[in-house]
C-alpha positions in Angstrom: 0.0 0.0 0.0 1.7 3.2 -1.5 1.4 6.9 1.1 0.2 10.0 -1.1 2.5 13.2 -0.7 -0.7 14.9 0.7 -1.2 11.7 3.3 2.4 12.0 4.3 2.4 15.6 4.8 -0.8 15.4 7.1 0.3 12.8 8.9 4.0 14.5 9.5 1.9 17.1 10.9 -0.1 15.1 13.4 3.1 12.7 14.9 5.7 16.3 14.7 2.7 17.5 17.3 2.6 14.9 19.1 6.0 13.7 19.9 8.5 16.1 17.6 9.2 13.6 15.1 9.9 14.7 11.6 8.9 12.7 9.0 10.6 13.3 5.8 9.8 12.2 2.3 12.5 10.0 1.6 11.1 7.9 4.6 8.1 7.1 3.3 8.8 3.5 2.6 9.8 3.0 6.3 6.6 4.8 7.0 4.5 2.3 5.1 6.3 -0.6 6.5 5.1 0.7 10.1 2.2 2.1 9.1 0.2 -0.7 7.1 -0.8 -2.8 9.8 -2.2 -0.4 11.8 -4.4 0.6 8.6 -5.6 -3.2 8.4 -6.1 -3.3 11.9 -8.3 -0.5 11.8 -10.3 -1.7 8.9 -9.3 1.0 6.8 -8.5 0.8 3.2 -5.6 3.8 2.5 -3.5 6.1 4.6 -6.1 9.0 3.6 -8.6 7.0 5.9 -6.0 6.4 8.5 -5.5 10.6 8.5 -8.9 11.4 8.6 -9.9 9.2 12.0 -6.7 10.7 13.4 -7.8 13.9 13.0 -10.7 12.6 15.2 -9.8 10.1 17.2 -6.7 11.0 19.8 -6.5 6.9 20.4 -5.8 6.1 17.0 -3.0 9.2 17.1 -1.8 7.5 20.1 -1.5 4.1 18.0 0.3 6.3 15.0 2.9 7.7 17.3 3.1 3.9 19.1 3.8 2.3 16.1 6.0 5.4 14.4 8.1 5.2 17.7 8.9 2.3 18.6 12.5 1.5 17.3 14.6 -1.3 17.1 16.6 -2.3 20.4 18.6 -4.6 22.4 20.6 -5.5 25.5 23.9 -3.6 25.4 23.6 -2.0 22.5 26.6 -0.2 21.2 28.4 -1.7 24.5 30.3 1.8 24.8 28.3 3.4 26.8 27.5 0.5 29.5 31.4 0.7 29.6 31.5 4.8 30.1 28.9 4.4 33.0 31.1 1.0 35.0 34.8 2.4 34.1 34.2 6.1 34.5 30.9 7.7 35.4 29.9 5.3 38.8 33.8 5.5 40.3 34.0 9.0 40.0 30.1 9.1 41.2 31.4 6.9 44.4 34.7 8.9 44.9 32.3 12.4 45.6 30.6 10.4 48.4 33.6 8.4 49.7 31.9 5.6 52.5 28.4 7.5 53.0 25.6 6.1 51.5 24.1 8.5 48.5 21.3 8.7 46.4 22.3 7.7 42.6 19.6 9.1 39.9 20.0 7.9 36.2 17.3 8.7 33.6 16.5 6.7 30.6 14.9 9.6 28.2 13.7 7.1 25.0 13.7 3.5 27.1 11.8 1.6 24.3 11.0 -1.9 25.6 13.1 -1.2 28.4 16.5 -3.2 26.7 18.5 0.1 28.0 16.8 0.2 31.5 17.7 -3.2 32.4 21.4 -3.0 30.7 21.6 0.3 33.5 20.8 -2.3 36.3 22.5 -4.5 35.4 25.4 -2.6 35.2 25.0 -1.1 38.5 24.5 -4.3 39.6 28.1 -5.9 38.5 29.6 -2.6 39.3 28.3 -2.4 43.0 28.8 -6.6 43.4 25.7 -7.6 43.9 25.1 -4.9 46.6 24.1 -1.8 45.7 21.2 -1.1 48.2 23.8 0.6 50.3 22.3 3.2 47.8 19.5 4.7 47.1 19.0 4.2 43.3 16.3 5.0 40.9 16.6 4.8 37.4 13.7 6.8 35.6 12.6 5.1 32.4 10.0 7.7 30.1 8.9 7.1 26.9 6.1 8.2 24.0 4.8 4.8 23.5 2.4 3.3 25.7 3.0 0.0 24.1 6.7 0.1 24.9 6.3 1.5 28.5 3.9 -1.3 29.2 6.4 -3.8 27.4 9.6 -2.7 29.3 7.5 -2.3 32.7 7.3 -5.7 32.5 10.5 -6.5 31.9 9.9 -10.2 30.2 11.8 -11.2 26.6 11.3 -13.7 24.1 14.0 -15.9 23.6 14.9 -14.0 20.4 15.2 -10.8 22.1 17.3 -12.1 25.3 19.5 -12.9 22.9 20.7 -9.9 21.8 23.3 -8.9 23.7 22.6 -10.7 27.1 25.3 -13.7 27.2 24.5 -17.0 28.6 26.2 -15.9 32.5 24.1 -12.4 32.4 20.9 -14.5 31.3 21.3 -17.1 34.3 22.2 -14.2 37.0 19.8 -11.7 36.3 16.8 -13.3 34.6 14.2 -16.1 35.5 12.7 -18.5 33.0 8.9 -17.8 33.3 6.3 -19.1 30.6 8.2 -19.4 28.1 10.1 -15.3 28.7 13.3 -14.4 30.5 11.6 -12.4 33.0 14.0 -9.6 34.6 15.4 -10.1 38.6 12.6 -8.3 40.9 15.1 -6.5 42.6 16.2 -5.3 39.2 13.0 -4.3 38.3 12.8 -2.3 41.1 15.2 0.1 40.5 13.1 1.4 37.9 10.2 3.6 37.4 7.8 4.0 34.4 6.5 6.9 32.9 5.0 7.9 29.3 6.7 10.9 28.4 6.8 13.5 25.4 10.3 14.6 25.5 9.7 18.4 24.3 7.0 18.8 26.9 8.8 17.4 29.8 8.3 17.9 33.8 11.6 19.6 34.0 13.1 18.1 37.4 15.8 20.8 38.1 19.0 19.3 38.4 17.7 16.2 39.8 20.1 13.8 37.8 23.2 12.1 38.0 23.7 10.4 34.8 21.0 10.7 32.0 21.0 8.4 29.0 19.5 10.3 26.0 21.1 8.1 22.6 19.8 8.4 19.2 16.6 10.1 19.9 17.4 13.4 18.6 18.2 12.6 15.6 14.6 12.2 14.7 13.9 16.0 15.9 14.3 19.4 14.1 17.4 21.6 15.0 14.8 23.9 17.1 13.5 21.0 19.0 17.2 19.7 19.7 18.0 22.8 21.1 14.8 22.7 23.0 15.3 19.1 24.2 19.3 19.3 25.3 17.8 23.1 26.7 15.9 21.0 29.5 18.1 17.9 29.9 20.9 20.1 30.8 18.6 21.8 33.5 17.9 18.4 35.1 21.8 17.2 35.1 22.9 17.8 38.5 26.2 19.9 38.9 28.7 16.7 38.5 26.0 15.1 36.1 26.7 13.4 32.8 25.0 13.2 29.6 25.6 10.0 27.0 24.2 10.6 23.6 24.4 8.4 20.4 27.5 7.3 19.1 26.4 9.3 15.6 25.3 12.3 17.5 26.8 15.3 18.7 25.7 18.9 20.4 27.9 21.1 18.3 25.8 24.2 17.6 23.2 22.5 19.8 23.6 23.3 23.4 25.9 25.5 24.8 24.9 24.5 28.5 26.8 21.4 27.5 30.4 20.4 27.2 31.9 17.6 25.7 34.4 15.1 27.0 36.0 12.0 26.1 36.7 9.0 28.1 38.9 6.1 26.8 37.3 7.7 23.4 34.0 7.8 24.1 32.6 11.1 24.3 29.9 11.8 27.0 29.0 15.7 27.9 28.8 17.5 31.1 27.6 20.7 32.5 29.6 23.6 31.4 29.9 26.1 34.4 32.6 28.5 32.7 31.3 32.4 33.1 29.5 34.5 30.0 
């Protein structure tokens, strides 16, 4: 089923108000491709149809965004930054609190099926050796789709999707075979918190975070909604807060709240308190 220019253009309109998405033209076969079975789900017999009842209907432009949205993902992906947050950004985390107990705030921004959340606790887990209730740590997981919320809330995988990127040790230590799922640790899960979330219309929480995970979400945004978006995260980074973005993306002429610095080579970005 082929998308008219005039069906595309609407429906860029409706999912760049919803979430900040921009759809471009030379995406329209991916569009399609996502698109389709929502259209034959519906009933509906062309993407005109599927415009019209979202122009009506905020449950089926709930559905659009869902299925716009929701983006491939897996445990560990791009390993990097799992390695940025054990190596570099929890030691130096620990060495501003020496002995004392401290609270430890991490935010997933675009958590998907939750892949990203878990990797984070699991993380913390190896990193703190089994123990890190000597902590308090919450890991805030938002995102637009309430069909991935719901999936990542909770926390069980297929056999195909355990299987990227967990390993056969990491499966066995931190998952539970359940009814035919790999079903995430409790206390894993409760590290986390779930929350559907439009990214540009946030509820800014003022320097509330110590580590905030924001990779390859931007890329999908305007430059005036990037600047909008990285605007706000920097205001809820605490003072000694970091920032890890995609490995493709990069704030130059973006934020200038934001610094960049490397680790080991990869780059991560932290507030930037020089005067003027």
């Amino acid at each position: 089923m082929k998308i008219t220019v005039k069906a595309l253009m609407e429906l860029a309109v409706i999912v760049h108000k919803q979430c900040g998405i921009v759809l471009s033209k030379n995406k329209a076969y991916l569009i399609e491709d996502k698109l389709e079975p929502l259209i034959r789900g519906y009933g509906l017999s062309s993407f005109e149809e599927l415009v019209a009842g979202a122009k009506n209907s905020p449950q089926m432009t709930d559905h659009i965004v869902d299925r716009i949205t929701t983006n491939e993902t897996s445990f560990f992906r791009d390993k990097k930054p799992y390695d940025l947050l054990r190596e570099k950004l929890l030691p130096d985390w620990q060495a501003g609190r020496g002995r004392t107990p401290g609270s430890l705030n991490i935010w997933s921004c675009a958590c998907s099926t939750g892949q990203e959340v878990y990797s984070i606790a699991i993380t913390l887990m190896e990193y703190f050796k089994e123990k890190p209730f000597n902590h308090h740590i919450r890991i805030k997981a938002t995102d637009i789709s309430d069909s991935a919320i719901a999936t990542a809330s909770r926390g069980r995988y297929s056999e195909f999707e355990a299987g990227r990127g967990l390993d056969e040790a990491r499966l066995k230590n931190y998952f539970t075979w359940e009814g035919g799922y790999w079903k995430i640790r409790d206390d894993l899960r409760s590290m986390a918190y779930f929350e559907k979330m439009n990214l540009l219309q946030p509820k800014i929480e003022y320097h509330q975070f110590d580590i905030i995970f924001c990779r390859n979400v931007a890329i999908y945004f305007s430059k005036t909604d990037r600047r909008s978006l990285f605007q706000n995260l920097s205001a809820c980074l605490s003072d000694k807060g970091a920032l890890i973005i995609g490995a493709t993306e990069s704030l130059f002429d973006i934020s200038e709240q934001l610094k960049r610095v490397e680790y080991n080579g990869i780059a991560y970005y932290i507030p930037d308190h020089r005067p003027g």
